[in-house]
N, C-alpha and C positions, 0 to 999 in steps of 0.2 A: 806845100800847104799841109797843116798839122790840121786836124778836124779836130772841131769843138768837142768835147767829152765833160757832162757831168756823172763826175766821179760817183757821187753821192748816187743816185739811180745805175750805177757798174757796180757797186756797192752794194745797193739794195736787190737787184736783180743778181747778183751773185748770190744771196745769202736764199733766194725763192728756187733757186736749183737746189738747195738743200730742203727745201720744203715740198720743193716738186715729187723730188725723189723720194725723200721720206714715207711720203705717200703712197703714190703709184706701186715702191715696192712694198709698203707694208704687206702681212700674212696676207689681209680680207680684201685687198684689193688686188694685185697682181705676184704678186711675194711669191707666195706656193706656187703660183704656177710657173714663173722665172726660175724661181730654184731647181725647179725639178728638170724646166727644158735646158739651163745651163750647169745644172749639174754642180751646184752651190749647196754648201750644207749651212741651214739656218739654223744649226744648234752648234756653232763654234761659238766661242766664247767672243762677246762685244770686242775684247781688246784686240783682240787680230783684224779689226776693220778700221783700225785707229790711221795706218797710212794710206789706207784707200777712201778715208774719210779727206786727209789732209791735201791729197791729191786731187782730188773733187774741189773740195772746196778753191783750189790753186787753177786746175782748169776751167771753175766754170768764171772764176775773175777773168782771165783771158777770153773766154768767151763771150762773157758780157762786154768784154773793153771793143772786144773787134766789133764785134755787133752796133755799138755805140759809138765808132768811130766809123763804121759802115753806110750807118744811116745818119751820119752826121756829111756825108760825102754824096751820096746819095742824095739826099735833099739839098743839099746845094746845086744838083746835076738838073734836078727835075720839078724842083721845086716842090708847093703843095702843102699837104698835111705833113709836119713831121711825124703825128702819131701811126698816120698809113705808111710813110715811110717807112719806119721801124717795123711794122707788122711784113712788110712785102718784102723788106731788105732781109728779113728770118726768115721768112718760109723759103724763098729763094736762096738763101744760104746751106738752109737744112737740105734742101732738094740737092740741090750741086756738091755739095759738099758732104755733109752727112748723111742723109741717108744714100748716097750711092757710096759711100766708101764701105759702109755697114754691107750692105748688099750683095759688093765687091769682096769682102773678106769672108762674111758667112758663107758664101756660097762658096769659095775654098776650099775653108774648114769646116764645110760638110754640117754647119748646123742647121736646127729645122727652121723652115720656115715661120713660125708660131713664132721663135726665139725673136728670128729677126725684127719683124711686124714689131712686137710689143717691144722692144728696143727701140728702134725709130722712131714710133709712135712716141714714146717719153721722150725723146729729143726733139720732137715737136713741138710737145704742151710745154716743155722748159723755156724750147726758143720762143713759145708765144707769149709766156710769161714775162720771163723777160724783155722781150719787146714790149709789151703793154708800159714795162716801170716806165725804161728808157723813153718811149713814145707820148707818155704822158707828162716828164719831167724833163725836158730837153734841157740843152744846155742853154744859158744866154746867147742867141745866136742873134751876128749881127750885120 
């Protein structure tokens, strides 16, 4: 079985990772303080963030896609709200997956704790976001 996926909301929830992010790091919101606990210099020049821009934008289409093919799986399992689905099938992804792999490596590589938290935390609000698109705009399901 291939799960339904509308493209168009893996699409649209792709391109809100980039607004999530834009965000959360800015200066006045979390930025200074990220920079400082991972040890980022925000005074390189914009073009050296051009592949880790094109990288992002590449992982969070996969992200979005699994997510949407997730909760398109999901909901056929348990039926229901597809828009809960989408919300439950992300927090539950982030939990299992991301943030214990985040967890799992900072704690390694020795960074602080602050770092980690506020890293997770935006891969939370990302995956909520994106789950709201996905959740709100399903696919034709039949």
């Amino acid at each position: 079985m291939v799960p339904e996926i509308n493209y168009w909301a893996v699409l649209l929830a792709t391109a809100s990772s980039m607004l999530v992010g834009s965000v959360w790091y800015a200066p006045k919101v979390f930025g200074t303080r990220w920079s400082k606990l991972a040890n980022v210099d925000m005074d390189k020049p914009a073009s050296s963030a051009t592949m880790a821009i094109v990288t992002t934008v590449l992982v969070s289409f996969i992200t979005a896609w699994v997510l949407a093919g997730a909760t398109a799986i999901a909901w056929h399992f348990y039926g229901g709200s597809f828009f809960w689905g989408a919300v439950i099938t992300a927090v539950t992804l982030w939990a299992g997956f991301t943030a214990a792999r985040f967890i799992t490596h900072d704690a390694f590589e020795g960074r602080p704790t602050a770092l980690t938290t506020m890293n997770i935390a935006h891969e939370l609000v990302t995956l909520l976001v994106m789950a709201i698109l996905i959740g709100v705009w399903p696919p034709a399901l039949g």
